[in-house]
C-alpha positions in Angstrom: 0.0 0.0 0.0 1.7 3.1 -1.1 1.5 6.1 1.3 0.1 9.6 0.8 1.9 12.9 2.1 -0.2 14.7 5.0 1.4 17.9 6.2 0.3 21.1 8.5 -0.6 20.8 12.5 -4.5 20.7 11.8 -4.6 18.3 8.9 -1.9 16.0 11.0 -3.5 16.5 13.9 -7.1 15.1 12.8 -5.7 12.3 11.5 -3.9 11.4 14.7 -7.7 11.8 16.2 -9.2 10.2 13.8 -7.5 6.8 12.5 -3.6 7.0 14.1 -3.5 3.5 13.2 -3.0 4.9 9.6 0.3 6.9 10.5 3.6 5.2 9.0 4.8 8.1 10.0 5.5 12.3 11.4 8.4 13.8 10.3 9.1 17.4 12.2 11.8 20.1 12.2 14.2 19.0 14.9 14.5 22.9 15.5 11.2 23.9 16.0 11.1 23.8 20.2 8.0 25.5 20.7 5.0 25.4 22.7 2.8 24.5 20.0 5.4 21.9 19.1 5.9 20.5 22.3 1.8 20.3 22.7 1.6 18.3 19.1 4.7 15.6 20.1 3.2 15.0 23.1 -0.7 14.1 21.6 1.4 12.8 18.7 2.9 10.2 21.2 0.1 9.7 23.6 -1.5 8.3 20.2 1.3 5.6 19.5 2.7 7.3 16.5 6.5 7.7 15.6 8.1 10.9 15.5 10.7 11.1 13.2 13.6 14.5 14.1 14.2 16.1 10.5 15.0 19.2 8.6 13.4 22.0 7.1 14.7 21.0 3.5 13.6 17.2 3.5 10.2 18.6 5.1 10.0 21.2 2.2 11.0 18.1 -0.7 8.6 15.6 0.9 5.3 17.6 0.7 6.2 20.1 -1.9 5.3 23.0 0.1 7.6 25.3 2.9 4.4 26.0 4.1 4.7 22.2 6.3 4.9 24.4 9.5 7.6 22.1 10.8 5.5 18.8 10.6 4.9 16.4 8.2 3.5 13.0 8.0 3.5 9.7 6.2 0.1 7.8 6.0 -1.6 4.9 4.3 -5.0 5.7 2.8 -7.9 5.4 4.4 -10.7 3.1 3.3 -12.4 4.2 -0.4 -14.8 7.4 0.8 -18.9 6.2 0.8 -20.7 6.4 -2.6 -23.1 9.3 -2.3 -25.9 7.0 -1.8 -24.2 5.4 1.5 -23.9 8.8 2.3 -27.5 9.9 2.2 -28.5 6.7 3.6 -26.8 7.4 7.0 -27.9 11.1 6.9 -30.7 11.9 9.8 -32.9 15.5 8.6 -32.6 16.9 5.7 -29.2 16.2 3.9 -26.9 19.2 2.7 -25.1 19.2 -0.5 -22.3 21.3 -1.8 -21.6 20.4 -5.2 -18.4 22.2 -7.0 -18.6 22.2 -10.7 -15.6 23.0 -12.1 -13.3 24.4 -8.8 -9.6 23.2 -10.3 -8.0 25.1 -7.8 -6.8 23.1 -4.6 -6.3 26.3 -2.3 -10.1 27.0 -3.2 -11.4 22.9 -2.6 -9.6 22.9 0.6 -11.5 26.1 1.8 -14.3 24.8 0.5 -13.6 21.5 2.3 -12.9 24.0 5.4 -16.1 25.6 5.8 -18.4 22.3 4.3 -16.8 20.9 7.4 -18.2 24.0 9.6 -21.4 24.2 8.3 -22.3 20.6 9.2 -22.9 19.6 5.2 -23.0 16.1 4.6 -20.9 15.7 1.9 -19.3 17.8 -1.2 -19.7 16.7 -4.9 -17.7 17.0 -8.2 -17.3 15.5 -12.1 -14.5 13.5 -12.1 -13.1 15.9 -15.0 -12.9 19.6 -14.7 -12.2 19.5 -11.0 -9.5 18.8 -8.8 -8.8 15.9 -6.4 -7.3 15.5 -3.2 -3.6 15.9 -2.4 -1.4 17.5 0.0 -2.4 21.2 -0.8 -5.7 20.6 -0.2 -5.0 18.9 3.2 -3.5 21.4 4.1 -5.6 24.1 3.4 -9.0 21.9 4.8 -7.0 22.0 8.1 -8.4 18.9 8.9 -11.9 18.7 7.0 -10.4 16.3 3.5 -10.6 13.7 6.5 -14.2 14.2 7.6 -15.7 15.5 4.9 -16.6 13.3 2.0 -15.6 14.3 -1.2 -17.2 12.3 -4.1 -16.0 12.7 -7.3 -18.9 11.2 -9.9 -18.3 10.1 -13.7 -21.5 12.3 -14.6 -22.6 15.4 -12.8 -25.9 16.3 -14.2 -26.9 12.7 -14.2 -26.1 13.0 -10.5 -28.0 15.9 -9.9 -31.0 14.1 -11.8 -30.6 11.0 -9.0 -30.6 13.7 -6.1 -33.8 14.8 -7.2 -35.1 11.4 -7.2 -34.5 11.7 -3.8 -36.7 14.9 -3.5 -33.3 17.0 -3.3 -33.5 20.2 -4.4 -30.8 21.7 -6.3 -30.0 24.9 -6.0 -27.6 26.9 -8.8 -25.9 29.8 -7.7 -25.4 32.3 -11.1 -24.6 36.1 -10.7 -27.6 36.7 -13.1 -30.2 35.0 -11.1 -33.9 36.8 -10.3 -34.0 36.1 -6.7 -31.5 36.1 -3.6 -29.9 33.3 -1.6 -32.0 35.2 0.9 -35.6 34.4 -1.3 -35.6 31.1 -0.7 -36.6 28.8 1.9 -33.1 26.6 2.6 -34.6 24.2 5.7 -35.5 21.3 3.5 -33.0 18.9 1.7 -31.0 20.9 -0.6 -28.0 20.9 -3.0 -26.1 24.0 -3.1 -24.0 23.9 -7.1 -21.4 26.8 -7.3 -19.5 27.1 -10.5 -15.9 28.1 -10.7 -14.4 31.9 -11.0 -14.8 33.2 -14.1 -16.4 31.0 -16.4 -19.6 29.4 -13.7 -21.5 26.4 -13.8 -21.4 24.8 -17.1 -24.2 25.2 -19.2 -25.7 21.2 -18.9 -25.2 22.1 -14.8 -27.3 25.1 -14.8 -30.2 23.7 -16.9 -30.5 20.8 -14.3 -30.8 23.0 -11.1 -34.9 23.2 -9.5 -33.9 27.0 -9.2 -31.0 29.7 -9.3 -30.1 32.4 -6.7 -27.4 34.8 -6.5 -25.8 36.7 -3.7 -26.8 40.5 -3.1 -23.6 42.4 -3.8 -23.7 45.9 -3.0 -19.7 46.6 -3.0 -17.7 47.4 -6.8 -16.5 43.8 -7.3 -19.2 41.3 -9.2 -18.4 38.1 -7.5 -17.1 36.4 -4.5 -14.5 33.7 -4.3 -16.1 30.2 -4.6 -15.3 29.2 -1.1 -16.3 32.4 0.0 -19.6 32.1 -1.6 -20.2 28.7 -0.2 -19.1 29.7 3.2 -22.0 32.3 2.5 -24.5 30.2 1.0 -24.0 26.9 3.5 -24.5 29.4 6.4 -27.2 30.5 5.5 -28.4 27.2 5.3 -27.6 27.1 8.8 -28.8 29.8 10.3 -32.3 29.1 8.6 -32.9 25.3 10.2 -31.8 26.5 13.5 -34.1 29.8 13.3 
C-alpha cells in the first residue's frame, strides 16, 4: 500500500484523532522547540505514532510546500470514501449538499472543504473531470476537513443531480444573473447547493438541471465572490435558517 503525504498541525492533527492507526509516520523540524510543538509531540505520542527528528529541506521536498509548518506526515490511505448513496443513507434530517462544478483550484477545494466541514454539510460533490482531487495542498488548506468530509468525485454530474432529485433533493444553482437572492428562498429542507468556478460558472448542462438559481446581493464594486467564500455564504445561511 503506497503512502500519501499529510502535512500542516491541523490536517496531521485530525488524522492522529481520527484513524492514528493509519500513520507510518511524522516527520518534524528537529529545530522547532515551541510550545505548540511540544503540545503536538506529546498528543502525537500519547497516540502511538513515531516521531521522526528532520530538517526544514527534507520537510520542504517531501510535501512540496515550505508552508509544512515544521511537521509532516507519512500515511496509508484510508478506506475508499462512501458512494453518495451510503452517504445519504446514513444522513438523519434533511441532507446538505455542496456540489463544486468546475473548482480546479486546490487552495479553493480545501477552503471549501474548510467551511463544508463547519457548516455541518454532509458531503461535497464534483465531475470527475474539470475538477481537482485531493492531495497534500488541499489537506493542508482543509485544516483537517479532506478527513471528515466526503468528497465524491462522480463520472456524470448532471446525471447525478437528476438522482438527487429522485431523492426529493433540491438543487440549487448559484449564477450572478439569477432573479431572486440566496435570501428568497426557503433553505430548511433537503437541498444541494451547485457553485461554479471563477470566471467562467457552472457549465451550461449544470445550470439547466438545477430546481432554481439564486445569487448573492452584492452591494460593493466587485461582481463576484471567491467560490469558497460564496459557499461559506451560501451553507450558512443554510444554517442559520434550520436553526431559526
Amino acid at each position: 500500500m503506497s503512502s500519501k503525504i499529510l502535512f500542516g498541525f491541523h490536517a496531521v492533527t485530525v488524522r492522529l484523532k481520527t484513524a492514528p492507526e493509519s500513520i507510518v509516520d511524522i516527520q518534524v523540524d528537529a529545530t522547532r522547540r515551541d510550545a505548540r510543538m511540544r503540545q503536538f509531540a506529546e498528543r502525537a505520542q500519547a497516540a502511538g505514532a513515531r516521531l521522526v527528528d528532520s530538517d526544514d529541506g527534507r520537510l520542504t521536498q517531501l510535501c512540496g510546500s515550505p508552508r509544512h509548518q515544521g511537521v509532516v506526515a507519512r500515511v496509508n490511505p484510508l478506506p475508499a470514501r462512501h458512494s453518495l448513496d451510503d452517504v445519504l443513507d446514513e444522513v438523519e434530517g434533511p441532507p446538505l449538499l455542496l456540489v463544486l462544478d468546475g473548482v480546479t483550484d486546490p487552495h479553493n477545494l480545501g477552503a471549501c472543504l474548510r467551511v463544508a466541514d463547519g457548516a455541518g454539510t454532509h458531503a461535497v460533490v464534483a465531475p470527475k473531470d474539470h475538477a481537482v482531487g485531493l492531495n497534500a495542498t488541499v489537506a493542508k488548506v482543509a485544516s483537517g476537513a479532506a478527513e471528515t468530509v466526503p468528497y465524491l468525485m462522480v463520472t456524470n454530474l448532471a446525471r447525478t443531480l437528476n438522482e438527487l432529485k429522485e431523492r426529493d433533493i433540491r438543487i440549487i444553482g448559484l449564477s450572478d444573473d439569477a432573479e431572486h437572492t440566496l435570501y428568497d428562498v426557503d433553505l430548511r429542507g433537503p437541498v444541494a447547493l451547485v457553485l461554479g468556478a471563477e470566471g467562467p460558472g457552472m457549465r451550461q448542462l449544470t445550470r439547466k438541471t438545477c430546481d432554481e438559481l439564486v445569487r448573492i446581493p452584492m452591494q460593493g464594486a466587485v461582481e463576484s465572490l471567491n467560490v469558497s467564500v460564496a459557499a461559506g455564504v451560501c451553507l450558512y445561511e443554510v444554517l442559520r435558517q434550520r436553526k431559526g
